[in-house]
N, C-alpha and C positions, 0 to 999 in steps of 0.2 A: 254180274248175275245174268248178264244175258248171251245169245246165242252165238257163242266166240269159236272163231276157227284155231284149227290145232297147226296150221301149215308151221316149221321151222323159220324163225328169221332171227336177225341178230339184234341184240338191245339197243342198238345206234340204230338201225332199220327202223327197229321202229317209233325210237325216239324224234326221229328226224320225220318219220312220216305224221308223227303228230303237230308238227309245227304249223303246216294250214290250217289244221283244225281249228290250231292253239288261236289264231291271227280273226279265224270267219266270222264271229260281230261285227268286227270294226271292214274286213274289206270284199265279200260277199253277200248279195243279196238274194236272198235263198228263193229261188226256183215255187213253185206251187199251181207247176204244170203236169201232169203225169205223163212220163214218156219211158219205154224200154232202154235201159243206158248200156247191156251190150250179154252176148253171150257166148258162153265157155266153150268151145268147140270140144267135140269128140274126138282126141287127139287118133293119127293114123294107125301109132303103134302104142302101147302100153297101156296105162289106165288114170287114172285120176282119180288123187285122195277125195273124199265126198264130203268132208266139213271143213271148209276154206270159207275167209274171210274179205271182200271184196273193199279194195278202195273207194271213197267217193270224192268228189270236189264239194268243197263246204256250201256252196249254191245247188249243190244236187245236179246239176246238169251234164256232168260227165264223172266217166266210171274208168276201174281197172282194177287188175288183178293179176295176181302172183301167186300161179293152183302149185300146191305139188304135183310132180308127172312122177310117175314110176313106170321103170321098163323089167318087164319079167315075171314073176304069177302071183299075183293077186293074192295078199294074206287071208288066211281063214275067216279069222275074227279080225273085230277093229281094233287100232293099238297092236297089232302081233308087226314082229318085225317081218321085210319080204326075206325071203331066201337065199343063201350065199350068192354072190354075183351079181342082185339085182341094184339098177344103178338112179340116180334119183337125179330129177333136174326141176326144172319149175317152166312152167309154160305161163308167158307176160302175155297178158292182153291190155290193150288200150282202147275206150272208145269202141269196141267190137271190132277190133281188126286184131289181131297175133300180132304185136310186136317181134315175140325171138318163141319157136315151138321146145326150146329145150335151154332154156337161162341160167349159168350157171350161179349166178348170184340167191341169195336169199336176201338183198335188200328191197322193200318193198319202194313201189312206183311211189310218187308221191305230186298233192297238186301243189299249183304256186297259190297264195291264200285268196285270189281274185277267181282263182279257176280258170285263169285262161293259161296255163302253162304246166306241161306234166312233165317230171325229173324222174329217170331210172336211170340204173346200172346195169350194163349187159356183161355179163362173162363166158366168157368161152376158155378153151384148154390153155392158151398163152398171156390171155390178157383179159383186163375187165377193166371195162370205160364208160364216164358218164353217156348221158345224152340227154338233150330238152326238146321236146317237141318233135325228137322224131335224127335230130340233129346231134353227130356227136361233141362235145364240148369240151372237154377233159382229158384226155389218156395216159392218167397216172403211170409213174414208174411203182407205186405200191398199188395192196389191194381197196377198192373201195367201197367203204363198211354199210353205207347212205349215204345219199343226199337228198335234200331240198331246196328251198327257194325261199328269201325273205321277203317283202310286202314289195319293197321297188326294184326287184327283179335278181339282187345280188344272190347268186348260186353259194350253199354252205353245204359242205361235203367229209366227211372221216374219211382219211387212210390210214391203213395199218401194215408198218414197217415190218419185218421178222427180224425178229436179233437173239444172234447166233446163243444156246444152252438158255435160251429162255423166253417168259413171254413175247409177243408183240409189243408193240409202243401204236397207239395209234394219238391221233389230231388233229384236232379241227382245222380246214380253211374256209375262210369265210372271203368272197373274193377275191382282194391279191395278200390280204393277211393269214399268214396259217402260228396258229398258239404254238405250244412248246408240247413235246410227246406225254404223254403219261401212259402206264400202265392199262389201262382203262376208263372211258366218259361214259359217265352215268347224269340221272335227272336234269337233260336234255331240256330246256323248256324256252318259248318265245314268247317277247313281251308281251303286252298287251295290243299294241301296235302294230306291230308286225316286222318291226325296227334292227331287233339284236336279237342274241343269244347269250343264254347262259346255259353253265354246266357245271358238274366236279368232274375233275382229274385225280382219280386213283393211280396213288403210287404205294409201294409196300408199310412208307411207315407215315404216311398223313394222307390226308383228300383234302386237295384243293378248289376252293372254289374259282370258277372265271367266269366273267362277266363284259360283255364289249371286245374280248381279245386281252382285258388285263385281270391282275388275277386280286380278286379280293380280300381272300383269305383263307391260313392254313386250320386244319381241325385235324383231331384225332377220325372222327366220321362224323359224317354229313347223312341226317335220316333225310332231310327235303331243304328244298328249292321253291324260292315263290315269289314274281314281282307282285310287286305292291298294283293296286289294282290300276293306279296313275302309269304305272313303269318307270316310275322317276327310280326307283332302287329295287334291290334283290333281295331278301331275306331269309337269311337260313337260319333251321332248326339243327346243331350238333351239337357233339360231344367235344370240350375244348382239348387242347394238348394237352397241359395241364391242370388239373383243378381235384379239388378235394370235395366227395362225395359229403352229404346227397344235392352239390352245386354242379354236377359234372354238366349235366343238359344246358344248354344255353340259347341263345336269343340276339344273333348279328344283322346290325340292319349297316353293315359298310364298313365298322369301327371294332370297337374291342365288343367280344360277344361277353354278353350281360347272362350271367348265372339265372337260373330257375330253381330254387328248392323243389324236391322232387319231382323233376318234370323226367319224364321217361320219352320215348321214344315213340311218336301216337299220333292219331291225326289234329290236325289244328286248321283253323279259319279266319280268314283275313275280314273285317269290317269294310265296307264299303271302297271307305276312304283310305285304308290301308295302317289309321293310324293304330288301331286294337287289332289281338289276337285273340281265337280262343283256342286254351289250350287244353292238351289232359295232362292231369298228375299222379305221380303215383308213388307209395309210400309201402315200406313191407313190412307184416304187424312182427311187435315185439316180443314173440312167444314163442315156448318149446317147441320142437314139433311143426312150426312153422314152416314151408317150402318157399323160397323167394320166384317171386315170378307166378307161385300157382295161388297162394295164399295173397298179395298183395290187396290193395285198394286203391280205388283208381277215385277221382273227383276235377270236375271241369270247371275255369274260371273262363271269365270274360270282361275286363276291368273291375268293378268292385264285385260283379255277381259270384258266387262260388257255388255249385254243387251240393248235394250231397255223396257223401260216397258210398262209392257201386262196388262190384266185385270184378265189370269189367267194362269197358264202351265197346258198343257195338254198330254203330254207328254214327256220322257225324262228328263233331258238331258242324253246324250249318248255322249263318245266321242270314238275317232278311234283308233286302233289299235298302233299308236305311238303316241299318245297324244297330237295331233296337233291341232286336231282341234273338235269343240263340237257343238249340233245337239240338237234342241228339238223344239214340235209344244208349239204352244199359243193361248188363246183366245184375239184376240187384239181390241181395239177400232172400233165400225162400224157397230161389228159383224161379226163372222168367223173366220177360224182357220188359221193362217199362219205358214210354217215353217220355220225356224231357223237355217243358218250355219254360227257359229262365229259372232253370232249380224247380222248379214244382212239374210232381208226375201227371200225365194226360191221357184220356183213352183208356181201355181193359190191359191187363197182364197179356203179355204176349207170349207163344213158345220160342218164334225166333224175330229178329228184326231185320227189318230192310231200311230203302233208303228213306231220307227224309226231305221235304221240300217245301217253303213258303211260298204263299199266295204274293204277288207282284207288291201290293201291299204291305204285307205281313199278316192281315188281319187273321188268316186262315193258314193250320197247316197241315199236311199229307203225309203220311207215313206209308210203305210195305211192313206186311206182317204174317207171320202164322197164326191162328185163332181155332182148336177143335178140327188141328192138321189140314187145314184148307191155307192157303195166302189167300188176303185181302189188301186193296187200297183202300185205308182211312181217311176219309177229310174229316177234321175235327172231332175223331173217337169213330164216325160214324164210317160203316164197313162197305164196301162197295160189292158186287158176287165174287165167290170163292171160286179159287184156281189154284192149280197144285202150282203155281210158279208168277211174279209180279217184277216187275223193273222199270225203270225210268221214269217214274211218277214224273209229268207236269204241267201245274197249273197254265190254263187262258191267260190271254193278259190282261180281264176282268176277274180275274180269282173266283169263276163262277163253278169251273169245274176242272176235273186232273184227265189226260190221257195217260195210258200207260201201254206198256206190252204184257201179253199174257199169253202162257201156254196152258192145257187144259189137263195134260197127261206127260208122265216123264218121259222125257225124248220124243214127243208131239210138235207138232205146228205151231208158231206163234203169231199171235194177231195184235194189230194195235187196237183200242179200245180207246174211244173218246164218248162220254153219256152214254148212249142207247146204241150209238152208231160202234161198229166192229169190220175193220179190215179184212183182207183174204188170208188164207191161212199160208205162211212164209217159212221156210229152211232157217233163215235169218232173218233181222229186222236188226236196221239199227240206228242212231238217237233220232228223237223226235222231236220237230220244232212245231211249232204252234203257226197261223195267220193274223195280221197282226187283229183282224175282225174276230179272230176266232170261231171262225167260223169252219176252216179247216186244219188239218194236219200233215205236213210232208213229214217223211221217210224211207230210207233205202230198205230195198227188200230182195232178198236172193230168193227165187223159188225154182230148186233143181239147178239146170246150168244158168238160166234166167236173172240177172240183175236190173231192177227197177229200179225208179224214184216214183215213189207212190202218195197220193194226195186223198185223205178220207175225209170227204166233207160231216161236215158236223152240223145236225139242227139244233 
């Protein structure tokens, strides 16, 4: 929901650039200094696509970016392609200095999860090679798709092979071990720690999962990925090779994956501790004229709790910080969106829903919403001012109050809002972390070519 750049990159790009992210609890300590972190130069020749998405380092203290550059005349409208000839590169900045003014690559820059160490790929017309800090490290005989950096320094990178009448094969090295090729690496994701990696390897007739450099296990398809919140294991949501419906969705925590009756394809939520799930399920009525997929019913468990059933989830589930209790909107019979804590509905009908989030506690929870075509942040039913647009709801770390981001008009400025208090108005904005007094708010903010780390004190 919020203000996302459209620049081209590749799903390993940006799979691998999430990996600090993934890491920043456990090995960053986030910044809640406000300082300028670097700006897009007016390149000599061509022009620059204008909604691009800037990297940060998970402490907020350093920045980069990967703009699209075009050479040649400037499309009419937004989204029109340029004109026969015109040729496309990406201009890397780091830190406010130009890395490379015309990069062939589209893998994005990416930090190490401490932030003291930034990985790109430079390409040019013969070659593309790593490099960390500045220094090259790498110089693949393939192309390289991204890289990053795991918690104690070991560099993890995709290349991709061409092979002759058909796809590529690309695969993971993770310092001097490189996996086995597949077809394609999808759901990319780093422990909790900042330790390994896991992935699936798509090949034409199963997706494999791998985990550490070995492979856990084969499926028909694999919807997700997800360490437990210890990192001690991986566990996926797929479809087994074989199985006979409605058991086909299943539940692998390392072993034989465990059937679900009617479990579809859907978001789901890890408990604390890693030991519960919550899931969605979904079942399709037994009648004429029925449509599978349009007509179904959908209902959420979470060990003995169960749901009622909806027409559709639209959010969630989430559950709280001790694993009490669990949270998610629906599209229910009538029309309109209801939300959910523990099978019983909360708050007015809504027309659409957004996200949801509990108070550190649990005691309290926050939903986005449509209400009379306005979005609102709810804490507990109760509506905060209307804005045509809401995201990132979240609570202090006394559950006293939600910041969020908000824009005012479609294709407007977005501000963070915390109580009373309202940031400057931003191109971008993106996630918000709290002070542990709560007293204030950091956030990354692009305003024009301008990239900040921006700090909104809160009374």
């Amino acid at each position: 929901m919020g203000a996302m750049g459209t620049a081209s990159r590749s799903v390993i790009a940006l799979a691998l650039a999430s990996l600090a992210v993934a890491a920043s609890p456990v090995h960053a300590e986030v910044s809640f200094e406000e300082k300028r972190l670097f700006t897009v130069p007016v390149p000599p020749a061509g022009w620059l696509e204008e909604d691009w998405e800037p990297i940060i380092s998970a402490d907020g203290r350093r920045g980069a970016a990967l703009v699209p550059l075009w050479r040649g005349a400037k499309p009419r409208q937004e989204f029109q392609s340029g004109p026969r000839g015109t040729k496309r590169c990406n201009l890397l900045v780091v830190d406010d200095r130009v890395v490379d003014p015309c990069n062939w690559s589209d893998a994005s820059p990416t930090f190490s999860p401490d932030g003291r160490h930034v990985v790109y790929v430079r390409a040019h017309r013969h070659d593309a090679n790593i490099y960390v800090d500045g220094t090259e490290v790498v110089r693949p005989s393939d192309v390289p798709r991204g890289a990053g950096m795991l918690a104690d320094g070991t560099l993890a990178y995709v290349l991709a092979a061409p092979v002759p009448k058909g796809r590529s094969k690309e695969r993971l090295i993770v310092g001097d071990h490189e996996d086995p090729p597949f077809e394609g690496l999808v759901h990319t994701t780093l422990s909790p720690d900042g330790s390994a990696v896991a992935y699936v390897g798509r090949n034409a007739d199963r997706e494999t999962v791998m985990v550490r450099g070995r492979k856990l296990g084969d499926f028909d398809s694999v919807y997700a990925i997800a360490w437990t919140p210890d990192g001690r294991e991986v566990v996926v949501f797929a479809r087994a090779l074989k199985c006979q419906p409605p058991a086909c969705w299943c539940i692998s925590r390392g072993g034989v994956c465990v059937p679900e009756d009617h479990l579809g394809p859907g978001p789901w939520a890890f408990s604390p501790d890693g030991a519960r799930v919550a899931l969605v399920h979904q079942r399709s009525l037994p009648c004429d004229g029925c449509r599978p997929g349009r007509d179904d019913r959908y209902w959420v468990t979470y060990g003995a709790m169960r749901g009622p059933e909806v027409l559709d989830v639209r959010a969630g589930p989430v559950i709280d910080a001790r694993g009490a209790h669990v949270a998610y909107a629906a599209l229910v019979a009538g029309g309109g969106v209801r939300v959910f804590r523990d099978a019983q509905p909360v708050g007015e009908l809504l027309q659409q829903g957004g996200q949801i989030a509990f108070s550190p506690d649990g005691a309290h929870l926050a939903w986005s919403g449509s209400a009379g075509g306005h979005f609102h942040v709810f804490v507990d039913g109760v509506p905060a001012p209307a804005h045509d647009w809401v995201y990132d709801g979240k609570f202090d770390p006394a559950g006293k109050q939600v910041a969020y981001a908000a824009r005012d008009q479609p294709g407007g400025p977005w501000r963070i809002i915390a109580g009373t208090a309202s940031g400057p108005a931003c191109d971008w904005v993106g996630p918000l972390r709290w002070s542990a007094d709560g007293k204030r708010v950091a956030y990354a903010a692009r305003i024009g070519r301008e990239v900040w780390w921006k700090v909104l004190p809160v009374p």
